[in-house]
PyMOL Python script that loads the backbone (N, CA, C, O; Angstrom):
from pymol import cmd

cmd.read_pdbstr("""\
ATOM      1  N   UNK A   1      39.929  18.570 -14.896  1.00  0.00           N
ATOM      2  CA  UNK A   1      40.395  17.297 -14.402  1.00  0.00           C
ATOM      3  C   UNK A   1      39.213  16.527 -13.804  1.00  0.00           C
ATOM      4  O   UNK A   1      38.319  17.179 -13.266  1.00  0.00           O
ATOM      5  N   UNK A   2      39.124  14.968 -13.864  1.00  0.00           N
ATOM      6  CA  UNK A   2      38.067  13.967 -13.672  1.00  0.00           C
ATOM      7  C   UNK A   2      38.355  14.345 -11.984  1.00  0.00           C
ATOM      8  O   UNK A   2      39.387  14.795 -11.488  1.00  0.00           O
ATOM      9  N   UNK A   3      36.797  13.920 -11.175  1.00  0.00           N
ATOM     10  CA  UNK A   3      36.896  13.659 -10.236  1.00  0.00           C
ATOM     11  C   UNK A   3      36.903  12.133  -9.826  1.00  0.00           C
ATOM     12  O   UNK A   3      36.174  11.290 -10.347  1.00  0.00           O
ATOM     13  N   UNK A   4      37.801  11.892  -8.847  1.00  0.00           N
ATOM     14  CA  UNK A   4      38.125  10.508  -8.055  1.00  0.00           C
ATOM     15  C   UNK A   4      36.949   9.779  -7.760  1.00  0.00           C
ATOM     16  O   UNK A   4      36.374  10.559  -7.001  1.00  0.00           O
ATOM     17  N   UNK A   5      36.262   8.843  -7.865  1.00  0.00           N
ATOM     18  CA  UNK A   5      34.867   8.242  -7.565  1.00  0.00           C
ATOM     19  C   UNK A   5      35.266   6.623  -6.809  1.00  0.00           C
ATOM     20  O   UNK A   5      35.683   5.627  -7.401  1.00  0.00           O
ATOM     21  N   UNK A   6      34.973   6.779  -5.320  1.00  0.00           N
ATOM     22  CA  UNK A   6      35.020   5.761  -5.422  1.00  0.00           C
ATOM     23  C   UNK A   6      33.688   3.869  -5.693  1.00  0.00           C
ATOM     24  O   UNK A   6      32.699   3.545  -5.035  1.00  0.00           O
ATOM     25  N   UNK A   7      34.227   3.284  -6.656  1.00  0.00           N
ATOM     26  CA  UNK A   7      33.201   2.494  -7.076  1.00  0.00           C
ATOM     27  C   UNK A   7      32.386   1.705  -6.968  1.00  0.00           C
ATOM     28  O   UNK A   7      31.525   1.152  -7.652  1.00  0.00           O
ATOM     29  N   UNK A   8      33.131   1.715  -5.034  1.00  0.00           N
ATOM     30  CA  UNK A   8      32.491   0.386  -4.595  1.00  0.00           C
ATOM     31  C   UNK A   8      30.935   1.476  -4.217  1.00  0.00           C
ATOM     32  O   UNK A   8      29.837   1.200  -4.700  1.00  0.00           O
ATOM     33  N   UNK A   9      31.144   2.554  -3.389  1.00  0.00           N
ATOM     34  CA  UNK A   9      30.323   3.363  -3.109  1.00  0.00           C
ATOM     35  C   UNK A   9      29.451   3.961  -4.175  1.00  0.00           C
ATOM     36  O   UNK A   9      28.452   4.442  -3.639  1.00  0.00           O
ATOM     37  N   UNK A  10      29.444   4.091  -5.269  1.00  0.00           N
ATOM     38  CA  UNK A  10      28.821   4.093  -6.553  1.00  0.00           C
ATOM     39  C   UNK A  10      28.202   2.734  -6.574  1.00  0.00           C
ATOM     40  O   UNK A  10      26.991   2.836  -6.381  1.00  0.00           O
ATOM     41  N   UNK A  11      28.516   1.737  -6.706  1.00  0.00           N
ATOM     42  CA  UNK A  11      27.906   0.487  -7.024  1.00  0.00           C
ATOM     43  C   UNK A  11      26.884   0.337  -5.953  1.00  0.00           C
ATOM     44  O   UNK A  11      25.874  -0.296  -6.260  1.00  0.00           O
ATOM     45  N   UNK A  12      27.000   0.918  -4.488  1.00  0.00           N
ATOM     46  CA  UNK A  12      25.856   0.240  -3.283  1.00  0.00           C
ATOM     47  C   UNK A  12      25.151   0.899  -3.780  1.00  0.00           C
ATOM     48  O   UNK A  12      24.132   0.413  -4.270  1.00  0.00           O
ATOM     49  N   UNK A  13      25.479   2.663  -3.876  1.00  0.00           N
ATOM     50  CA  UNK A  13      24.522   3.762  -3.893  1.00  0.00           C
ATOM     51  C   UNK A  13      23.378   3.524  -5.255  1.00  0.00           C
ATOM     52  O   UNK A  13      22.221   3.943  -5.222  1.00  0.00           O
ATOM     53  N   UNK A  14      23.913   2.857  -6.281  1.00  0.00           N
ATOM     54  CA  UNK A  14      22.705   2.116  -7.387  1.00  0.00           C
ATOM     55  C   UNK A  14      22.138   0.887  -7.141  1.00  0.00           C
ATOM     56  O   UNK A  14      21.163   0.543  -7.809  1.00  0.00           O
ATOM     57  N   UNK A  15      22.764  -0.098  -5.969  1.00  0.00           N
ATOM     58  CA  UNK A  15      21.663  -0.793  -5.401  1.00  0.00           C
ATOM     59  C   UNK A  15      20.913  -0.591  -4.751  1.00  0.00           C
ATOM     60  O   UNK A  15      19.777  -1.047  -4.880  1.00  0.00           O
ATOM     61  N   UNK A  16      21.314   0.230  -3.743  1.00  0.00           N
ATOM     62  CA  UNK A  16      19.764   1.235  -2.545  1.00  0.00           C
ATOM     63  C   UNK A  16      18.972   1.364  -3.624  1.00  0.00           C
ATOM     64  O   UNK A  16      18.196   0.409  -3.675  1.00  0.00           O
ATOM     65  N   UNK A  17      18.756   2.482  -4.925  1.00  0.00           N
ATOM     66  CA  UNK A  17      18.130   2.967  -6.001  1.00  0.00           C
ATOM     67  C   UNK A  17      17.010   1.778  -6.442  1.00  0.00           C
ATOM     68  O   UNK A  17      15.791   1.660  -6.317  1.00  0.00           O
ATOM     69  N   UNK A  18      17.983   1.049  -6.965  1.00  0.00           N
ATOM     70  CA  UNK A  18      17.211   0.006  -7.357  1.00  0.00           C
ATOM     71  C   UNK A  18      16.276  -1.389  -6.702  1.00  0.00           C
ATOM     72  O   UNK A  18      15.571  -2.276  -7.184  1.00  0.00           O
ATOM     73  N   UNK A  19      16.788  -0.941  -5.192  1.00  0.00           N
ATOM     74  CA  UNK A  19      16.167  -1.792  -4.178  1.00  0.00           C
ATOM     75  C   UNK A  19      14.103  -1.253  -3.873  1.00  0.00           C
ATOM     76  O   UNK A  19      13.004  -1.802  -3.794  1.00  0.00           O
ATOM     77  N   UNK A  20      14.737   0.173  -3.807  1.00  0.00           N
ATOM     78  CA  UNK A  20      14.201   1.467  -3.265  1.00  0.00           C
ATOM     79  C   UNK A  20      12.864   1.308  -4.469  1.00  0.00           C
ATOM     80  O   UNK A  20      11.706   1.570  -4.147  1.00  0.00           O
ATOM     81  N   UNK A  21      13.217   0.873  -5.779  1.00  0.00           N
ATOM     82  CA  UNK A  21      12.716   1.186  -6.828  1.00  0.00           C
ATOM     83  C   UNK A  21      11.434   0.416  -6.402  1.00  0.00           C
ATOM     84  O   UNK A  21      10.266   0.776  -6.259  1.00  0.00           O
ATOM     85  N   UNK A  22      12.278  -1.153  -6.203  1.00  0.00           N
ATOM     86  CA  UNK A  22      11.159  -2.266  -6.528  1.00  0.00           C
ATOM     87  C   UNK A  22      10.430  -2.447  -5.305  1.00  0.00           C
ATOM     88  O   UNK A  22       9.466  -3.205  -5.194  1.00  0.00           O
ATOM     89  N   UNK A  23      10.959  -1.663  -4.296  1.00  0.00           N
ATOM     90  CA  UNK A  23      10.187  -1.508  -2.845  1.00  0.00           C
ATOM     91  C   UNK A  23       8.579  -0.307  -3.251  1.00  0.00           C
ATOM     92  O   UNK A  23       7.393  -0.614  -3.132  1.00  0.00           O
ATOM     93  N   UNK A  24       8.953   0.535  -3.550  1.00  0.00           N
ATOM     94  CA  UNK A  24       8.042   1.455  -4.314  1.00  0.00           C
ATOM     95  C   UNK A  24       6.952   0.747  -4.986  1.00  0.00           C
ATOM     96  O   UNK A  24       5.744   0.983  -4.960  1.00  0.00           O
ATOM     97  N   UNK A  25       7.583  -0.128  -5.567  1.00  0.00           N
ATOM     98  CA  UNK A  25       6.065  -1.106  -7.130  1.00  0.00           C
ATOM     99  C   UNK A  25       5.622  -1.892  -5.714  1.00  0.00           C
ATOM    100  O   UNK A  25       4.496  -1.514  -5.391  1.00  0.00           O
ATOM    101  N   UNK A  26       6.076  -2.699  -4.942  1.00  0.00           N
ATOM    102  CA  UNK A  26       5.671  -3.766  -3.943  1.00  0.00           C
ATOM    103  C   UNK A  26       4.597  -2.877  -3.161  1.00  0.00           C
ATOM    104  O   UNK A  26       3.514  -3.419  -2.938  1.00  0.00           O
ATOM    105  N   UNK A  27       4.778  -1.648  -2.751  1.00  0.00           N
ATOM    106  CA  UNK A  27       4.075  -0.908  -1.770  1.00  0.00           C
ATOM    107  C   UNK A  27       3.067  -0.893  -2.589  1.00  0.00           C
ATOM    108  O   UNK A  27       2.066  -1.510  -2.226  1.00  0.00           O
ATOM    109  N   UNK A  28       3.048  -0.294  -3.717  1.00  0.00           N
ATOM    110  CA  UNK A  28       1.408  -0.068  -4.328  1.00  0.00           C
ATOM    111  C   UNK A  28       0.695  -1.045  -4.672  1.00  0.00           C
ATOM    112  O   UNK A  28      -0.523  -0.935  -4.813  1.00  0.00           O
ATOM    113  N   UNK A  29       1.598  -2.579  -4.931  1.00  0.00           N
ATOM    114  CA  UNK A  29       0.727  -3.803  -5.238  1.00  0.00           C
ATOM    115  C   UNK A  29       0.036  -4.237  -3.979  1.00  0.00           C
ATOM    116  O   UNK A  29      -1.148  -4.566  -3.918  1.00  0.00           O
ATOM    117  N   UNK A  30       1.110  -4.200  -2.716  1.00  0.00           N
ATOM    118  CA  UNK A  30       0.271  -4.838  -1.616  1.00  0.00           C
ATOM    119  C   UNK A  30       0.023  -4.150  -0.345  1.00  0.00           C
ATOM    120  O   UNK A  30      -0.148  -4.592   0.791  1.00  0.00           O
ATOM    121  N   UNK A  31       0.049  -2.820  -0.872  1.00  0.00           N
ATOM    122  CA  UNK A  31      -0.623  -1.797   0.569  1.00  0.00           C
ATOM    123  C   UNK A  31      -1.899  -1.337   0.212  1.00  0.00           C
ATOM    124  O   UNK A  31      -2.406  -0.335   0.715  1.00  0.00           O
ATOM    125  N   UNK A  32      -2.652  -2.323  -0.987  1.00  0.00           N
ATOM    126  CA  UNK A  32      -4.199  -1.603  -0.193  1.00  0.00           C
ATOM    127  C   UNK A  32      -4.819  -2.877   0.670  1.00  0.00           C
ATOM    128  O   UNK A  32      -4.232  -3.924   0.944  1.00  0.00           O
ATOM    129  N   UNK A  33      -6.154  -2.496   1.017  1.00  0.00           N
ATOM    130  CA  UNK A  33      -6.666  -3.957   1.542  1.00  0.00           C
ATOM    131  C   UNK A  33      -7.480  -4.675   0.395  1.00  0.00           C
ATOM    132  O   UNK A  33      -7.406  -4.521  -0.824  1.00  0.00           O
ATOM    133  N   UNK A  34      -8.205  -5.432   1.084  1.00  0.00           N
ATOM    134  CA  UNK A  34      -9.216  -6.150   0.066  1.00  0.00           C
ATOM    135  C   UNK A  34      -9.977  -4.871  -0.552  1.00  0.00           C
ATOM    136  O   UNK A  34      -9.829  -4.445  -1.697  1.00  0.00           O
ATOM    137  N   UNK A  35     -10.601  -4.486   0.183  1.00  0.00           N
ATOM    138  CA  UNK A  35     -12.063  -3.860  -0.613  1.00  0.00           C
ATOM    139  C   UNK A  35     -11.371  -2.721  -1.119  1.00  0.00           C
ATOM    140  O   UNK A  35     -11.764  -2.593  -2.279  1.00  0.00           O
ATOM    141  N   UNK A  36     -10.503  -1.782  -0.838  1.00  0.00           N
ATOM    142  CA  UNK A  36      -9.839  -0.867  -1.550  1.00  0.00           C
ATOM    143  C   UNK A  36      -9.776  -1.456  -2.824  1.00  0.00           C
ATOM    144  O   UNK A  36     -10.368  -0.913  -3.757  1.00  0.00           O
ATOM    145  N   UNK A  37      -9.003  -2.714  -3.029  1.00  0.00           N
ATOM    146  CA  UNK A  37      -8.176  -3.258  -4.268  1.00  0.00           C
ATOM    147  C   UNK A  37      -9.324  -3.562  -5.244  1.00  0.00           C
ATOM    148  O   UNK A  37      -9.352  -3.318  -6.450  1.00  0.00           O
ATOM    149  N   UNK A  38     -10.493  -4.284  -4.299  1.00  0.00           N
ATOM    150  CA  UNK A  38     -11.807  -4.841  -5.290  1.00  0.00           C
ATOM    151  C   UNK A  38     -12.493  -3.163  -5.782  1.00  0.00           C
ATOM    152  O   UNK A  38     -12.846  -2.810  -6.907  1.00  0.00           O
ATOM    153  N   UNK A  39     -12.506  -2.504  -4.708  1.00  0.00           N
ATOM    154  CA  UNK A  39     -13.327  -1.009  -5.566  1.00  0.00           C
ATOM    155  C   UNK A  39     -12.514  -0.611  -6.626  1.00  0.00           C
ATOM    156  O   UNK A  39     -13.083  -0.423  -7.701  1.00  0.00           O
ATOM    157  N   UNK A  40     -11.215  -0.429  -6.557  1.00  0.00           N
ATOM    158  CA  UNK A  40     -10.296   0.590  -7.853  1.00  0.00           C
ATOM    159  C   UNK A  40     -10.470  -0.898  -8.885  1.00  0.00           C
ATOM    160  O   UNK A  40     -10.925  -0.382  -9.905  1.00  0.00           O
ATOM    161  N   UNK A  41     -10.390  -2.079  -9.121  1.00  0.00           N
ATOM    162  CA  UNK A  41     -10.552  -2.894 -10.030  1.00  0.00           C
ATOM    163  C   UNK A  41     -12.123  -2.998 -10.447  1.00  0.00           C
ATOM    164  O   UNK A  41     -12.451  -3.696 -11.406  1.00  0.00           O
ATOM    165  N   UNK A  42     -12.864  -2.435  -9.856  1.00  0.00           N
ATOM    166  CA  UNK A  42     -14.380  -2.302 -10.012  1.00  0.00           C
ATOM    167  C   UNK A  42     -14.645  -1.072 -10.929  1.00  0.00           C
ATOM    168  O   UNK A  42     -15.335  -1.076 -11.948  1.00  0.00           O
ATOM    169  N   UNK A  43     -13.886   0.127 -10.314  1.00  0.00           N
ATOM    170  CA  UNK A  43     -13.715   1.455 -11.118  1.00  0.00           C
ATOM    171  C   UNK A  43     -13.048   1.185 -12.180  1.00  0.00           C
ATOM    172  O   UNK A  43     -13.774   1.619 -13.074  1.00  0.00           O
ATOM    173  N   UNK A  44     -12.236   0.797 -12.603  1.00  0.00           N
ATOM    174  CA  UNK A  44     -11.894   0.190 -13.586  1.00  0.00           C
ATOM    175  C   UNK A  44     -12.368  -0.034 -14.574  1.00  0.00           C
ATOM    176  O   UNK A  44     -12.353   0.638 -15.605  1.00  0.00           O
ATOM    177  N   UNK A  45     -13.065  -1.470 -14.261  1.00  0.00           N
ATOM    178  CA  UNK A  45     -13.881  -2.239 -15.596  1.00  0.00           C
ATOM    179  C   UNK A  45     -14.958  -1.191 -15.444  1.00  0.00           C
ATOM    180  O   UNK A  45     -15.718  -1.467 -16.371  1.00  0.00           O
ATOM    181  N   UNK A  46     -15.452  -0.172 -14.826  1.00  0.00           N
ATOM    182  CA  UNK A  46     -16.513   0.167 -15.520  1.00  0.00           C
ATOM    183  C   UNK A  46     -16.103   1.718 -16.103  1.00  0.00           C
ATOM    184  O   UNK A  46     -17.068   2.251 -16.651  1.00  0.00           O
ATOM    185  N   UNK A  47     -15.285   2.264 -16.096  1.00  0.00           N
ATOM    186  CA  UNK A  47     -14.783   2.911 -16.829  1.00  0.00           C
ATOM    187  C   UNK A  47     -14.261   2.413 -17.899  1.00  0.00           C
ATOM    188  O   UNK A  47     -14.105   3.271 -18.769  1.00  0.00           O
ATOM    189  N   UNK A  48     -13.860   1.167 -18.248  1.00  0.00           N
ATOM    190  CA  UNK A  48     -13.478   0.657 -19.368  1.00  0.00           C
ATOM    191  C   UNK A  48     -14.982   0.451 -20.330  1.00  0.00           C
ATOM    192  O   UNK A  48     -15.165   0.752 -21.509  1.00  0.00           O
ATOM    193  N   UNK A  49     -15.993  -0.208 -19.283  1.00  0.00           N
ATOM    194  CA  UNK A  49     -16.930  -0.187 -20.231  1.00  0.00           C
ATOM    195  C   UNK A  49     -17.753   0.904 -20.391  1.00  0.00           C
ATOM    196  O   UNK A  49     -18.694   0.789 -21.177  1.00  0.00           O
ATOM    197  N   UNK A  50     -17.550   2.166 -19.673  1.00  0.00           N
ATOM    198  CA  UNK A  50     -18.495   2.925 -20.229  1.00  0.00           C
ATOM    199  C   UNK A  50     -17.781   3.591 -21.536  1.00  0.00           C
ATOM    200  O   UNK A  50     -18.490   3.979 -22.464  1.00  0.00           O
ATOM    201  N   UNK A  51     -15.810   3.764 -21.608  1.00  0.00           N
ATOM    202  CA  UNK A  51     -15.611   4.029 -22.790  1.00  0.00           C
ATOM    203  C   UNK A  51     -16.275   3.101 -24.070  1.00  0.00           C
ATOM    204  O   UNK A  51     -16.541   3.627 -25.151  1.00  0.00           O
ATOM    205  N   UNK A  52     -16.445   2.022 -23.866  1.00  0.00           N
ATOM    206  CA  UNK A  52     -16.705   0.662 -24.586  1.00  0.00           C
ATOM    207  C   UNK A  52     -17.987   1.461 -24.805  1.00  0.00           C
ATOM    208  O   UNK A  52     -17.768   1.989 -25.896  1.00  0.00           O
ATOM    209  N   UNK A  53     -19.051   1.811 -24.457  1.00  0.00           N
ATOM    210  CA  UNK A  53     -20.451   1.747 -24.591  1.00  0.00           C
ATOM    211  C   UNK A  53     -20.391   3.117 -25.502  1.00  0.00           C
ATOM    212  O   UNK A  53     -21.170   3.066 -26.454  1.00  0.00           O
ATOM    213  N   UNK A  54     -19.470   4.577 -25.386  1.00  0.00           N
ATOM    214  CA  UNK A  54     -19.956   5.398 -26.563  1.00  0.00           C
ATOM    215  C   UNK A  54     -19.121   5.172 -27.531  1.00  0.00           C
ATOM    216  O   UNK A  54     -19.139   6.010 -28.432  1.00  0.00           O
ATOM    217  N   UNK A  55     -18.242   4.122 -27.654  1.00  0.00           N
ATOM    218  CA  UNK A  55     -17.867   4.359 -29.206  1.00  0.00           C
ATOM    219  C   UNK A  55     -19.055   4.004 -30.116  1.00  0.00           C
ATOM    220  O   UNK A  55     -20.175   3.680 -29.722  1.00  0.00           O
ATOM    221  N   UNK A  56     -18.593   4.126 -31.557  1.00  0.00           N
ATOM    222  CA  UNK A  56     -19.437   4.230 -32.164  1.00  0.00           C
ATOM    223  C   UNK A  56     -18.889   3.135 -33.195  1.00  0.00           C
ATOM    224  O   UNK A  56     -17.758   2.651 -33.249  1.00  0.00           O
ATOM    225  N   UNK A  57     -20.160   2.845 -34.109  1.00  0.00           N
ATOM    226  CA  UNK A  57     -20.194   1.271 -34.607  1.00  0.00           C
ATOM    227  C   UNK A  57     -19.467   1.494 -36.212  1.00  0.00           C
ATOM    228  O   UNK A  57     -19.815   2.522 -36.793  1.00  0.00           O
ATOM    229  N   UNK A  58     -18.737   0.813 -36.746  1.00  0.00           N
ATOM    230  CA  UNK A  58     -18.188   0.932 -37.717  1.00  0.00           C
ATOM    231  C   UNK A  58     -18.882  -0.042 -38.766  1.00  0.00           C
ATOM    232  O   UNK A  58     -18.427  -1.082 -39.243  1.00  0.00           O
ATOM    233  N   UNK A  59     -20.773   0.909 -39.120  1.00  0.00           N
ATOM    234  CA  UNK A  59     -20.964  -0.212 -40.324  1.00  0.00           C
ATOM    235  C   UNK A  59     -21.081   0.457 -41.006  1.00  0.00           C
ATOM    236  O   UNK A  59     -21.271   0.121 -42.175  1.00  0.00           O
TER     237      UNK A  59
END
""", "prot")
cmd.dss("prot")
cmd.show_as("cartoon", "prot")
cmd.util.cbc("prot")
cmd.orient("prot")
């Protein structure tokens, strides 16, 4: 036999979730500071270009 659910309490309990979710993405966009944010975007492009620098040339 189904259990009784009630829906209103189902429906908050997937908005906390989904509140919770986009609170999570917000924290990592705007909890570093400046120079944190400028070093990992610094690490970045140069890890991008050092992959960039050993590929190899397709002639």
């Amino acid at each position: 036999m189904s259990k009784v659910v009630n829906l209103r309490s189902v429906r908050k309990t997937k908005a906390r979730h989904a509140k919770e979710v986009i609170a999570e993405a917000s924290r990592v966009e705007h909890g570093l500071s400046k120079s944190a944010h400028n070093k990992a975007k610094a690490l970045a492009k140069k890890g991008r270009s050092d992959l960039e620098g050993h590929r190899l040339d397709e002639d």
